[in-house]
N, C-alpha and C positions, 0 to 999 in steps of 0.2 A: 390845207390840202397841198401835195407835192407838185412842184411843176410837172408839166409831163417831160418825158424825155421826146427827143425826135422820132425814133422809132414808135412811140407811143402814138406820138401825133400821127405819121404815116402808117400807120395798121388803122388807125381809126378812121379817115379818111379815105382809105382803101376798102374795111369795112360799110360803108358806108354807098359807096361807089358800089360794090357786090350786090347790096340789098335793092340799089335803085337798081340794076340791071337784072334780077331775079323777079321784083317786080313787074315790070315791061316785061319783061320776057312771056310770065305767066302771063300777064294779059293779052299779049300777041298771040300767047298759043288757045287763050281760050276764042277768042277772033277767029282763028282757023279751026279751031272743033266749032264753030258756028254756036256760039254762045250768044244768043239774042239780045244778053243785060248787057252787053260794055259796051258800052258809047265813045265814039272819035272823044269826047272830052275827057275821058280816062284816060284816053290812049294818052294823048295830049299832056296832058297831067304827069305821068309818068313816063313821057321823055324831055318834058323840062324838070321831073325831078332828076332825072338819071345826065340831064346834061350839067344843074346846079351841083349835083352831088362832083361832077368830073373836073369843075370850076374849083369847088372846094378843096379838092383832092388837089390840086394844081398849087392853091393856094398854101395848103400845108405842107408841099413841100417843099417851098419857099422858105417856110417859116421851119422848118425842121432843120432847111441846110442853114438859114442863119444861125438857128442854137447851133450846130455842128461850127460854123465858122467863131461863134462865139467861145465854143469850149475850147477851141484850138488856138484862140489867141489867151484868153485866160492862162491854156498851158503854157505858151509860148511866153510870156508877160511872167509865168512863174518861173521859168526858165531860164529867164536874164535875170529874176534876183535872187534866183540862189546862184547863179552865175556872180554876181554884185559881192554876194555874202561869203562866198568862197575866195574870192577875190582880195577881199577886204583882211580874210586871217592875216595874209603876211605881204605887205609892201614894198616896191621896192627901195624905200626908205634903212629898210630893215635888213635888205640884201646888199643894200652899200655899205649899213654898218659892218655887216658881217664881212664883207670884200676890207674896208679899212682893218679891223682888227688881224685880220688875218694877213694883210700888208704888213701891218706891226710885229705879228708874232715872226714872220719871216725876216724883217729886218736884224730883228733880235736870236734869229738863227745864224744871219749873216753874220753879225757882230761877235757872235760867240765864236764864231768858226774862226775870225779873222783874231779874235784877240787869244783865240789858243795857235794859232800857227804863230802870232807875234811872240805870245810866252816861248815856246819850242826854239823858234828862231835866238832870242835873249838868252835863252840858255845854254842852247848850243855855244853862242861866241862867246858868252863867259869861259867857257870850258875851252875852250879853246884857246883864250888867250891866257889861262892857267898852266901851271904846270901838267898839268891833264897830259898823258899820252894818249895821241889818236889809236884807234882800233878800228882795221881797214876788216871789210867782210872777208873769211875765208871761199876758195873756192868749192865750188857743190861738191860736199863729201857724197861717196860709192856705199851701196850696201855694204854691210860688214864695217865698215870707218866708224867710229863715235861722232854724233853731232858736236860740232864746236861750240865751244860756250863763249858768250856773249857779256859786257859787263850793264851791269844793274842801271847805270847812269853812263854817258860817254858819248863820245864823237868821234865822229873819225869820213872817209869818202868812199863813196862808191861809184866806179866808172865819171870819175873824176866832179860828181856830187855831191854836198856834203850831208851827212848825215846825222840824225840824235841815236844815242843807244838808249832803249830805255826799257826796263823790265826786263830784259836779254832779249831784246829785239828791237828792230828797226821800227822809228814811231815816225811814220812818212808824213808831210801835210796833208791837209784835209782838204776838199778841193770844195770850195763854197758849195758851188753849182749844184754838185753831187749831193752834196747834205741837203739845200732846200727843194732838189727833187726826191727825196726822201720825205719830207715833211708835208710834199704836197701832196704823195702818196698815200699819207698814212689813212686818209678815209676811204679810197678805196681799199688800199687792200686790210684795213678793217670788216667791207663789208663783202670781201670776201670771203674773208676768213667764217665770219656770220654766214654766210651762205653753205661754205666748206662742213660746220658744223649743224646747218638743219638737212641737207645732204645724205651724212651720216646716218644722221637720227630717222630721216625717214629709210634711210634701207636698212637700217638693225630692227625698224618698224614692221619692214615688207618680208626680212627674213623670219621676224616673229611669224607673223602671217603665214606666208610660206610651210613653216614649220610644225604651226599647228594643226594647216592643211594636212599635212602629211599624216599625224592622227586620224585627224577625223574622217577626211575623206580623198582616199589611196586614189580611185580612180582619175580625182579631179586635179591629185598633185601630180599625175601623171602628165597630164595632158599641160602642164607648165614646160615653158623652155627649160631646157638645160641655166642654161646665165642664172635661173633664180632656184634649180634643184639645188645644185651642188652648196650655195651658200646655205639653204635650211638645212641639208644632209650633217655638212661642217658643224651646223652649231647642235644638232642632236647625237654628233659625236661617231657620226656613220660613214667609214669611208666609201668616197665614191665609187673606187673600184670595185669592193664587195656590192653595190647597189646595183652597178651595172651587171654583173655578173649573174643576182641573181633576178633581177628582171629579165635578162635573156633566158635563163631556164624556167620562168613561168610563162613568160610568149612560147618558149617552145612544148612547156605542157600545153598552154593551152590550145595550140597548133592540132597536137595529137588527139587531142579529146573534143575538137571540134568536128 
């Protein structure tokens, strides 16, 4: 047999209480219809029943609010160990490893930045200390001028800078800094970009939607804002301006024949 629940206990013990009060009561009233069979010891009887029943009734709700106090710590007690177990998935054992390695990748960002502005630099003053003629930038050619061409490989200064020529343009250094704020960016705006493309997807979603509203049922794609008409109109190949146009001449029949 189930326990009872608290409310089970409290209806019964309320029950109970009812019964002893319906009793007295009847017998009080047969008292005053002057009913000659009840006797003071009925009476009597039936208000230590109806005071034991009020005791009882006291008593289970005592015991009702401990089950209630009991469930609530049960849930509560369940609550810190999924708390514990949730907890427990990822450590932060595991978020320092993650901090170290990503310390690492960055250094090897650094490194790489630094050992290609050193290559650039070496090769610049090779060339420079060659017979290499330098190649100074020309000034910002005018519309209508041909772009000046540039040589494949070279050196030369700018605003008394030295420069690499390289590919037919200036191959400037790389500024560390700037590169591993790049790198550290790259998971957000990964999930931007993830964001950027469920975005999309739900509004070629909602213009479906939209769209098919407009089939099915004219009145209700009426009563949509403009912002979501004209994208389902778009994609059924309707321009807006004829829509509008002839929705104005059906308001205005319908005007007339109201």
């Amino acid at each position: 047999m189930s326990e009872q629940t608290p409310e089970e206990i409290e209806a019964e013990a309320s029950a109970d209480v009812q019964r002893a009060d319906e009793a007295l009561a009847a017998l009080e009233q047969r008292v005053l219809d002057d009913d000659q069979d009840v006797t003071p010891q009925e009476i009597e009887t039936a208000r230590s029943a109806r005071h034991f029943a009020g005791l009882r009734q006291r008593a289970a709700q005592k015991k009702a609010e401990k089950l209630r106090q009991a469930a609530l710590d049960a849930k509560r007690e369940q609550a810190f160990a999924d708390a514990r177990e949730i907890l427990a998935e990822v450590d932060d054992d595991e978020v320092k490893a993650a901090v170290e390695a990503a310390g690492e990748a960055m250094a090897k960002v650094r490194a790489a930045v630094r050992a290609r502005n050193d290559a650039h630099d070496r090769a610049r003053a090779r060339l420079e200390a060659s017979v290499v003629e330098a190649v100074a930038p020309e000034p910002v050619s005018y519309r209508g001028q041909p772009s000046p061409t540039y040589p494949d490989l070279g050196y030369g200064w700018s605003n008394g800078r030295p420069i690499l020529w390289l590919d037919g343009g200036v191959a400037p250094r790389l500024d560390e800094g700037a590169e591993m704020d790049k790198a550290r960016k790259m998971p957000a705006d990964r999930d931007a970009a993830e964001e950027q493309v469920r975005q999309q997807a739900a509004a070629v979603r909602l213009i479906e939607q939209d769209s098919a509203l407009y089939r099915e049922d004219r009145a209700a794609f009426e009563a949509l804002p403009a912002t979501r008409r004209k994208p389902a109109l778009d994609a059924l190949g309707i321009e807006w301006q004829q829509y509008l146009d002839r929705r104005e001449r059906d308001l205005m029949s319908d005007a007339r024949t109201a």
